[in-house]
Backbone as XML, in Angstrom:
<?xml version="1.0"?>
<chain id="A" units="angstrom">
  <residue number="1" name="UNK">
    <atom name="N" x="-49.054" y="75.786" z="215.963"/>
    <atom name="CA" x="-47.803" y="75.221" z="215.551"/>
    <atom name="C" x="-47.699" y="73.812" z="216.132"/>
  </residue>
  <residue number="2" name="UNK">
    <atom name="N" x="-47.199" y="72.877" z="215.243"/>
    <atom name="CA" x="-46.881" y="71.333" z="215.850"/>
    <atom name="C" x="-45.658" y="70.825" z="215.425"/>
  </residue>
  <residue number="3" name="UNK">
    <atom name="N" x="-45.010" y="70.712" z="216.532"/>
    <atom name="CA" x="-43.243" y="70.144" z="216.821"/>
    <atom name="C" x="-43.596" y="68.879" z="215.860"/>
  </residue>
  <residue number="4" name="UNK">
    <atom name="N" x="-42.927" y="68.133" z="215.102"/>
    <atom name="CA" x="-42.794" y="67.050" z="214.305"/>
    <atom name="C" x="-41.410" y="65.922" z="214.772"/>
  </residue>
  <residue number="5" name="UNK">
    <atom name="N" x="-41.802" y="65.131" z="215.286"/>
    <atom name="CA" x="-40.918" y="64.464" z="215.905"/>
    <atom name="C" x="-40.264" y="63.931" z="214.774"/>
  </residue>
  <residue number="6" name="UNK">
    <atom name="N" x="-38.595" y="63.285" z="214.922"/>
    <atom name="CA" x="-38.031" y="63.458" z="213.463"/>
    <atom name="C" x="-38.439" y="61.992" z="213.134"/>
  </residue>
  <residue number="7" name="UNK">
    <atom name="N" x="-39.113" y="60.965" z="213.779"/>
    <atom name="CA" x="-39.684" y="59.820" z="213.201"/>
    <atom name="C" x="-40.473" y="59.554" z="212.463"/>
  </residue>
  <residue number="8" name="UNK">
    <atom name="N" x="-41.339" y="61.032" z="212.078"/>
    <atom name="CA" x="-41.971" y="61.093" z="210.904"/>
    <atom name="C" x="-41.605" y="60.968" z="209.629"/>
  </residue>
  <residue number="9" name="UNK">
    <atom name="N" x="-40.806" y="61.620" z="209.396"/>
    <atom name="CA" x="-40.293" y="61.930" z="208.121"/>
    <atom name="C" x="-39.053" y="60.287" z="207.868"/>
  </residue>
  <residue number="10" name="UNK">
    <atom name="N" x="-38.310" y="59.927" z="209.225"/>
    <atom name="CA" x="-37.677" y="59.114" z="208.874"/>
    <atom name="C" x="-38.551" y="57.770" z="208.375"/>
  </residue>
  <residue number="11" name="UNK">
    <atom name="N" x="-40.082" y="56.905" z="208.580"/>
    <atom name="CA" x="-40.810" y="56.504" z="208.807"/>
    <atom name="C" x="-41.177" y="56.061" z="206.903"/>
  </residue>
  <residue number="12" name="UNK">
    <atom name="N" x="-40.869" y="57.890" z="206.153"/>
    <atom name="CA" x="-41.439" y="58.358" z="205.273"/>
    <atom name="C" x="-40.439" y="57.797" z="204.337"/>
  </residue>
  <residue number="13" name="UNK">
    <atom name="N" x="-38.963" y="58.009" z="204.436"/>
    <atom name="CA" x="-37.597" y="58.126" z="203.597"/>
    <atom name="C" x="-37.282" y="57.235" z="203.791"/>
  </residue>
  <residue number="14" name="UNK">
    <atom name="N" x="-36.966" y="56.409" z="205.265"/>
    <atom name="CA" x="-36.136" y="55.503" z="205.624"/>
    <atom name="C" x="-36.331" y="54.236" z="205.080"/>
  </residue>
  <residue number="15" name="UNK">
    <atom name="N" x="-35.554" y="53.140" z="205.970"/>
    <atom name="CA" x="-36.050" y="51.584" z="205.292"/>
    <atom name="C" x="-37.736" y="51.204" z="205.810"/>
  </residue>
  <residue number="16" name="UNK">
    <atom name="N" x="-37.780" y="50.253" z="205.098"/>
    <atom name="CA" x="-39.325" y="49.883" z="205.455"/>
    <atom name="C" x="-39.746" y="49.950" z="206.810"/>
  </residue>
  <residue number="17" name="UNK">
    <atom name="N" x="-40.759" y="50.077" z="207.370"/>
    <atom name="CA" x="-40.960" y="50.033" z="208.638"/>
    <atom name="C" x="-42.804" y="50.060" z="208.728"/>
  </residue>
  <residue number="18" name="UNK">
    <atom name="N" x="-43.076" y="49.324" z="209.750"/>
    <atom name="CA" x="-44.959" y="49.014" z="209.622"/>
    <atom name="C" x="-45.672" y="50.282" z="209.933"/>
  </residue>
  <residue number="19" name="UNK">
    <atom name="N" x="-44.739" y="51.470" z="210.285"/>
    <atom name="CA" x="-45.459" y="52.841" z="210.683"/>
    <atom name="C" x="-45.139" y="53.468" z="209.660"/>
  </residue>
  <residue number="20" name="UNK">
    <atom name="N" x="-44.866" y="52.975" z="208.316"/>
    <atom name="CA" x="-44.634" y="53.983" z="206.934"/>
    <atom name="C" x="-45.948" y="54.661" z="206.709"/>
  </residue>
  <residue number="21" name="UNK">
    <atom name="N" x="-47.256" y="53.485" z="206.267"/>
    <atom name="CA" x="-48.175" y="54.264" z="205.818"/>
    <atom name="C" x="-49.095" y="54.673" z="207.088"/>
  </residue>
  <residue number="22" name="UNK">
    <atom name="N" x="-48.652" y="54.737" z="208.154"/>
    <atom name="CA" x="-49.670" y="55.310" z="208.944"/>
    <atom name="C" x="-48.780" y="57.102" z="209.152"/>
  </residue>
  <residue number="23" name="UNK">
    <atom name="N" x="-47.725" y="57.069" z="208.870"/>
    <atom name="CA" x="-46.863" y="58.532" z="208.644"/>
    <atom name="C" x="-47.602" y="58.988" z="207.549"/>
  </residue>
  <residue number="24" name="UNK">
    <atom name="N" x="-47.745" y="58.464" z="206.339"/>
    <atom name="CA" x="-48.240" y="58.892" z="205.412"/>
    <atom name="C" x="-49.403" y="59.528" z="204.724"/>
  </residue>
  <residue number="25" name="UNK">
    <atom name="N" x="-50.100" y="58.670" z="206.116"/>
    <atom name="CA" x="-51.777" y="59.073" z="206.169"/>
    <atom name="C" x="-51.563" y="60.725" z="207.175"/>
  </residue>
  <residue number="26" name="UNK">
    <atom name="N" x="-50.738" y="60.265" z="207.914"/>
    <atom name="CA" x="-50.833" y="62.407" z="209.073"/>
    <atom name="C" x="-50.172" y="62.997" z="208.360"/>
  </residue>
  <residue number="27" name="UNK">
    <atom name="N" x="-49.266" y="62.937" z="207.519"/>
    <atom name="CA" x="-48.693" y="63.912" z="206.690"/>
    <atom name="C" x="-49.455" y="64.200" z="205.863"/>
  </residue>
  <residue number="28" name="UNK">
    <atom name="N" x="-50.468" y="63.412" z="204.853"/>
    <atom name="CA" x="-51.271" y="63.867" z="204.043"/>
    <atom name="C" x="-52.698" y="64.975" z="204.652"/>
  </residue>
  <residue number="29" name="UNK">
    <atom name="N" x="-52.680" y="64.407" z="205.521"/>
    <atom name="CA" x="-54.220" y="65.351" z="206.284"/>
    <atom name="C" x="-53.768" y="65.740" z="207.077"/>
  </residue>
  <residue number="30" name="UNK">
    <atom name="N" x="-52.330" y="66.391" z="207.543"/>
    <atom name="CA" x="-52.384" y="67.620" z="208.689"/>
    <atom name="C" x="-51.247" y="68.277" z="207.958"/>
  </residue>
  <residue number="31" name="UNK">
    <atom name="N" x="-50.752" y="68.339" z="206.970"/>
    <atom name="CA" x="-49.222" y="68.745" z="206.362"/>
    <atom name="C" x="-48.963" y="68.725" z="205.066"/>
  </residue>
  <residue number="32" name="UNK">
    <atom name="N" x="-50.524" y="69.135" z="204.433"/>
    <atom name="CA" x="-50.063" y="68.616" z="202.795"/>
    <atom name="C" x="-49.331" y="69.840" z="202.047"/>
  </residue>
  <residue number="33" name="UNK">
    <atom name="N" x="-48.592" y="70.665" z="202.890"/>
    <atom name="CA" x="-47.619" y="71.301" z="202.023"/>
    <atom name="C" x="-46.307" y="70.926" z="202.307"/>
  </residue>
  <residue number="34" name="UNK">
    <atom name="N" x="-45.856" y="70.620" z="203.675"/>
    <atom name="CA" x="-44.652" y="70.047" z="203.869"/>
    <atom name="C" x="-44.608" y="68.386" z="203.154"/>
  </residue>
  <residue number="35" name="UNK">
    <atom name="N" x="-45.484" y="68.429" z="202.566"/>
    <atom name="CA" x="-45.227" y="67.028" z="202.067"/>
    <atom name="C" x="-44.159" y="66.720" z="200.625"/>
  </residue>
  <residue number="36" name="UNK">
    <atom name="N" x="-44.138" y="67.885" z="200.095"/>
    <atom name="CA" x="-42.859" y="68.423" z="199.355"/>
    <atom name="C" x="-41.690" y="68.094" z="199.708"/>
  </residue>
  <residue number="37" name="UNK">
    <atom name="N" x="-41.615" y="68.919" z="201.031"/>
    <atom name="CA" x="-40.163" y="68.291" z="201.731"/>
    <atom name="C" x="-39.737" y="67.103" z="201.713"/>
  </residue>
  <residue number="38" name="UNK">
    <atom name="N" x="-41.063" y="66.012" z="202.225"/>
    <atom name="CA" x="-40.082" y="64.661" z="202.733"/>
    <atom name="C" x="-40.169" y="64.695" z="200.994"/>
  </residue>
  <residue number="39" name="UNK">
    <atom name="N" x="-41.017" y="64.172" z="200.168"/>
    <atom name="CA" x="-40.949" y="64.064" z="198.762"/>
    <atom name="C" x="-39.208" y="64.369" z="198.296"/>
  </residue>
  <residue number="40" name="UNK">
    <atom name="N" x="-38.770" y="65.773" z="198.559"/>
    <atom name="CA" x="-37.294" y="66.053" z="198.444"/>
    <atom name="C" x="-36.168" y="65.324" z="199.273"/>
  </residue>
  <residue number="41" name="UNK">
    <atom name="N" x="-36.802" y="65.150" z="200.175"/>
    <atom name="CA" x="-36.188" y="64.378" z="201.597"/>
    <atom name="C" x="-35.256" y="63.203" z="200.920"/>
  </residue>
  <residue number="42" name="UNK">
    <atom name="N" x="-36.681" y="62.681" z="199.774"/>
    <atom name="CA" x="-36.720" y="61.322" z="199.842"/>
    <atom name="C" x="-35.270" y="61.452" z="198.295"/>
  </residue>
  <residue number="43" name="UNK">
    <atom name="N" x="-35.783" y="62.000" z="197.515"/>
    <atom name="CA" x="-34.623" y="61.953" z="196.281"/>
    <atom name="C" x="-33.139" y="62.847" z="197.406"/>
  </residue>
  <residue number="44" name="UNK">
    <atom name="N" x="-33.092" y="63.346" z="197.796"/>
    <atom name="CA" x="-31.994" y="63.691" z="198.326"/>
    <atom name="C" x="-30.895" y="62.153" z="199.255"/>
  </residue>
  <residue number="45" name="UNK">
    <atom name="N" x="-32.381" y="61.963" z="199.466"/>
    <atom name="CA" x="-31.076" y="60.328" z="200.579"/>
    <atom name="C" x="-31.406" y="58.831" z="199.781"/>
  </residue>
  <residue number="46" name="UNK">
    <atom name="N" x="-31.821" y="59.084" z="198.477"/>
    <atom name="CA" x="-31.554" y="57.903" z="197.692"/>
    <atom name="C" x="-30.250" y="58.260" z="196.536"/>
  </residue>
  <residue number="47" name="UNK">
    <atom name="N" x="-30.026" y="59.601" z="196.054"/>
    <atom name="CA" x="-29.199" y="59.890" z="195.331"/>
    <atom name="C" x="-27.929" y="60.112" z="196.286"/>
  </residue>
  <residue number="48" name="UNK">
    <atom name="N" x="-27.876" y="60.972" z="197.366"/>
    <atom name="CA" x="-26.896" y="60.339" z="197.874"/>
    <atom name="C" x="-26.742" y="59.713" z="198.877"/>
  </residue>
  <residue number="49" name="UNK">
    <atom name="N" x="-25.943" y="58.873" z="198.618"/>
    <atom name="CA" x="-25.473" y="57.260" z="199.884"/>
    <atom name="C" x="-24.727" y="58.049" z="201.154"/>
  </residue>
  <residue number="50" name="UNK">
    <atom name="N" x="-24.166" y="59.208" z="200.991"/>
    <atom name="CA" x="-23.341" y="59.590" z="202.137"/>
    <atom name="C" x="-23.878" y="60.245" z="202.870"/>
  </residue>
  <residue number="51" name="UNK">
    <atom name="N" x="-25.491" y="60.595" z="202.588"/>
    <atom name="CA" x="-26.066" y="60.979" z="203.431"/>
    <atom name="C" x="-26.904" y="59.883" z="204.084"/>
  </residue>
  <residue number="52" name="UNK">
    <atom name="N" x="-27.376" y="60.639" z="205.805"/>
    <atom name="CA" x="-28.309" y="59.789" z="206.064"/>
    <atom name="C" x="-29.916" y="60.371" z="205.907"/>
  </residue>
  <residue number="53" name="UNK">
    <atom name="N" x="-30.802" y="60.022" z="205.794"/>
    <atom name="CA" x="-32.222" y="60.325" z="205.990"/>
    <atom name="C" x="-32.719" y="61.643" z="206.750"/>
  </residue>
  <residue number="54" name="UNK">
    <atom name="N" x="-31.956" y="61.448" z="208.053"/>
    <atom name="CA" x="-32.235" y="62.871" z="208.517"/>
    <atom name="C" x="-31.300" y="64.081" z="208.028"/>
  </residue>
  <residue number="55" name="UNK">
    <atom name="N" x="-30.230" y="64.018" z="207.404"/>
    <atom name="CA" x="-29.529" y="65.021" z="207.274"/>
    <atom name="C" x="-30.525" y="65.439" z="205.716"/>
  </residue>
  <residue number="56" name="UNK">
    <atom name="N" x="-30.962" y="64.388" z="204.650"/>
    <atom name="CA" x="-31.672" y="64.790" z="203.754"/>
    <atom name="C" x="-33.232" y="65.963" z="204.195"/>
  </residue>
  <residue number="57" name="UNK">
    <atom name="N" x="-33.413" y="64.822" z="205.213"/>
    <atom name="CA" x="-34.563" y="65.766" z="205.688"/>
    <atom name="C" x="-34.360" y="67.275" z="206.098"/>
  </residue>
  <residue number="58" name="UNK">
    <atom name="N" x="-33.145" y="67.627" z="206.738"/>
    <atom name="CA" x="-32.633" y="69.243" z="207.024"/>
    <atom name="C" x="-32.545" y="69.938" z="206.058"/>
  </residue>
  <residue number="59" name="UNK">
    <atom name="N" x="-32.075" y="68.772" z="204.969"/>
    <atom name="CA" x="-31.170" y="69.963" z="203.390"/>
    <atom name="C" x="-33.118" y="69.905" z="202.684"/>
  </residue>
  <residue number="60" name="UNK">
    <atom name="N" x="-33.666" y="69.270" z="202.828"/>
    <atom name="CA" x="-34.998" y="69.725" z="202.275"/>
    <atom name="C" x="-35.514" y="70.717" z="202.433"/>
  </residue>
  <residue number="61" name="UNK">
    <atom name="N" x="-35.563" y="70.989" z="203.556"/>
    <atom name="CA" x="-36.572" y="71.974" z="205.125"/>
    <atom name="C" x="-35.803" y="73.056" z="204.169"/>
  </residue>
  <residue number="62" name="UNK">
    <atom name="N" x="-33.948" y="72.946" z="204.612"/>
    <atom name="CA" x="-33.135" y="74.365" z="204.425"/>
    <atom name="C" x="-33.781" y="74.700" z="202.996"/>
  </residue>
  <residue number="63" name="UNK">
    <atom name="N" x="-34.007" y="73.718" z="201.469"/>
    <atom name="CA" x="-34.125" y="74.107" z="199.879"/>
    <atom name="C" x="-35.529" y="75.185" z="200.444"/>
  </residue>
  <residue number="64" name="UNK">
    <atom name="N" x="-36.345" y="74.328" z="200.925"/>
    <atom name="CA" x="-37.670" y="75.071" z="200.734"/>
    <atom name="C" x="-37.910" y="76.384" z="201.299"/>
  </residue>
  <residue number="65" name="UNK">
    <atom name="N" x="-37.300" y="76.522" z="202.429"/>
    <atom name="CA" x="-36.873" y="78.004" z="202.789"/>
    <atom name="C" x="-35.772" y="79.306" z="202.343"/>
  </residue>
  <residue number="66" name="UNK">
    <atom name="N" x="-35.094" y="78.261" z="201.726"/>
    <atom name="CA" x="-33.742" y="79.382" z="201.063"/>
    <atom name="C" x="-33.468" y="79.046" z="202.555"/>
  </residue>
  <residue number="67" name="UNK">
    <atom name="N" x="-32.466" y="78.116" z="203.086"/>
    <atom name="CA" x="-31.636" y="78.447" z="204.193"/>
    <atom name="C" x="-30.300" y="77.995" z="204.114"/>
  </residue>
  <residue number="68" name="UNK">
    <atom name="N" x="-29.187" y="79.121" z="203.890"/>
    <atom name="CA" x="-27.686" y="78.352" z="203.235"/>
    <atom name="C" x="-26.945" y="78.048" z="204.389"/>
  </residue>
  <residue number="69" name="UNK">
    <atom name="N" x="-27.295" y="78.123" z="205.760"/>
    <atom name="CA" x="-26.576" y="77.443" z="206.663"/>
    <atom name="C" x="-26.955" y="77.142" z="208.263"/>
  </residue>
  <residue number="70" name="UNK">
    <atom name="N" x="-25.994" y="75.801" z="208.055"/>
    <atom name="CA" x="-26.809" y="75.080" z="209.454"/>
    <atom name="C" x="-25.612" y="75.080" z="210.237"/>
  </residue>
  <residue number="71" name="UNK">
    <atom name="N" x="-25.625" y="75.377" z="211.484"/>
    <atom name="CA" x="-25.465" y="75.275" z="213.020"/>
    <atom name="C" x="-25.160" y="73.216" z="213.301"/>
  </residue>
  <residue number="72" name="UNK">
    <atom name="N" x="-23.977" y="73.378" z="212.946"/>
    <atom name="CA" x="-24.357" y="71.801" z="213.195"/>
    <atom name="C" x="-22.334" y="71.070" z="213.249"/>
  </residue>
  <residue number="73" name="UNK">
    <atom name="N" x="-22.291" y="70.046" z="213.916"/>
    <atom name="CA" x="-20.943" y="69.507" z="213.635"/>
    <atom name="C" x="-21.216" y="67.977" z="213.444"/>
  </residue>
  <residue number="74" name="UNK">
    <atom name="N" x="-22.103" y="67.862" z="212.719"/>
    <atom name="CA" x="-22.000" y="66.921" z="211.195"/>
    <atom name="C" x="-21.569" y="67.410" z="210.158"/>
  </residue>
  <residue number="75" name="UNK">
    <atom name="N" x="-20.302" y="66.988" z="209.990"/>
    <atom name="CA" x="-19.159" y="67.203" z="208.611"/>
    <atom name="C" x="-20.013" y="66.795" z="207.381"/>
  </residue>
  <residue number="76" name="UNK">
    <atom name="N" x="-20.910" y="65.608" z="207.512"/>
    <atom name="CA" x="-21.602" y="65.438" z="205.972"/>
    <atom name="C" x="-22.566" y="67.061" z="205.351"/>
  </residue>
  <residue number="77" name="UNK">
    <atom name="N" x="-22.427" y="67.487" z="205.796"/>
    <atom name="CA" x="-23.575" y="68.395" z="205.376"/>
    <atom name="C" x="-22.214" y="69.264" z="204.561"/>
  </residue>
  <residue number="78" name="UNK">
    <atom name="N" x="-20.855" y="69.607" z="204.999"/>
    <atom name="CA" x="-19.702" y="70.383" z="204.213"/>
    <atom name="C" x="-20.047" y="69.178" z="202.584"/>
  </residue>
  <residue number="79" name="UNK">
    <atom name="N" x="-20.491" y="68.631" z="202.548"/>
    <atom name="CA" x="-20.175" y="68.156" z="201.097"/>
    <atom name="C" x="-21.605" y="68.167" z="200.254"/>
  </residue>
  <residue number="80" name="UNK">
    <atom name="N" x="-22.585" y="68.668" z="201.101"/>
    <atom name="CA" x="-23.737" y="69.340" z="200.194"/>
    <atom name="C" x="-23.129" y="70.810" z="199.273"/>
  </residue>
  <residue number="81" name="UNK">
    <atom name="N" x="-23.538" y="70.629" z="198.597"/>
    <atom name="CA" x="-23.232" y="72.210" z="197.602"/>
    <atom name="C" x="-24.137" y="72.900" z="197.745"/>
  </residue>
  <residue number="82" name="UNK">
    <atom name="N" x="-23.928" y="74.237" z="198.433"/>
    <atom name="CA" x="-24.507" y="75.495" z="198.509"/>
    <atom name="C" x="-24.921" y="75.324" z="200.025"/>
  </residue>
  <residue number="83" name="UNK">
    <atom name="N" x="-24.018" y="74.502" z="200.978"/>
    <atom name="CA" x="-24.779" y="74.961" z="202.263"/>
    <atom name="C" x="-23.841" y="75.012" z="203.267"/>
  </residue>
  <residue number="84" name="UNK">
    <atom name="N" x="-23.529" y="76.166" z="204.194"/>
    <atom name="CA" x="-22.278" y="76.778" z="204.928"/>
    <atom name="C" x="-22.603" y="75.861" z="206.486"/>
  </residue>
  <residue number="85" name="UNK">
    <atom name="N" x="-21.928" y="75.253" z="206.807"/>
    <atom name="CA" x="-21.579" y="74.544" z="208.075"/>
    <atom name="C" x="-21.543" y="75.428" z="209.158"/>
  </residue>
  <residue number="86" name="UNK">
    <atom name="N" x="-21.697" y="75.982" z="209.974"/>
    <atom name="CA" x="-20.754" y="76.454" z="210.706"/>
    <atom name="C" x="-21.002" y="75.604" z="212.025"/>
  </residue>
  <residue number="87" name="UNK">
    <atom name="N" x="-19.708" y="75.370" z="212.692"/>
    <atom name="CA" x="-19.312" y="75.003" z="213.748"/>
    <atom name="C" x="-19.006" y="75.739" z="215.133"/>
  </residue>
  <residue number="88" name="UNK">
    <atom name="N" x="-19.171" y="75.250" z="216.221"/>
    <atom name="CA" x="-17.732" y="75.532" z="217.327"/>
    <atom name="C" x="-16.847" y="75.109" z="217.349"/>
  </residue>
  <residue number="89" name="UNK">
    <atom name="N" x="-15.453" y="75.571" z="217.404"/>
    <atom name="CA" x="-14.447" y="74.607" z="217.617"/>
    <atom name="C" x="-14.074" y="74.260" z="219.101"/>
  </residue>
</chain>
């Protein structure tokens, strides 16, 4: 198993940056099935503006697993459709 630091994927989605295609090259040869994800990652945080990059990257991870809810108190994720927030108050 290998922890993925979240600068990968942001590297992948985000604004330009000189470590894009060197992300692109370890995702292709150590991860070519999660490479779907950022792929989704990526139409998820260009279609919507109110998200940011990493929250696209979670709602990817969650599509590809069937996972309808995240542990989290980022309010943007209540305005994804089909995915249950839950909080502490």
């Amino acid at each position: 198993m290998i922890f993925v630091d979240s600068n990968i994927p942001m590297y992948l989605i985000g604004a330009a940056h000189p470590h894009r295609t060197d992300a692109q090259v370890i995702v292709d040869e150590v991860f070519p099935i999660e490479k779907a994800e950022v792929s989704r990652a990526g139409e998820i945080a260009q279609n919507r503006a109110l998200l940011s990059a990493r929250d696209a990257v979670h709602i990817a991870v969650m599509e590809r697993h069937s996972i309808l809810s995240i542990l989290s108190f980022d309010r943007d994720f209540d305005r994804w459709p089909g995915i249950w927030r839950i909080r502490q108050i």
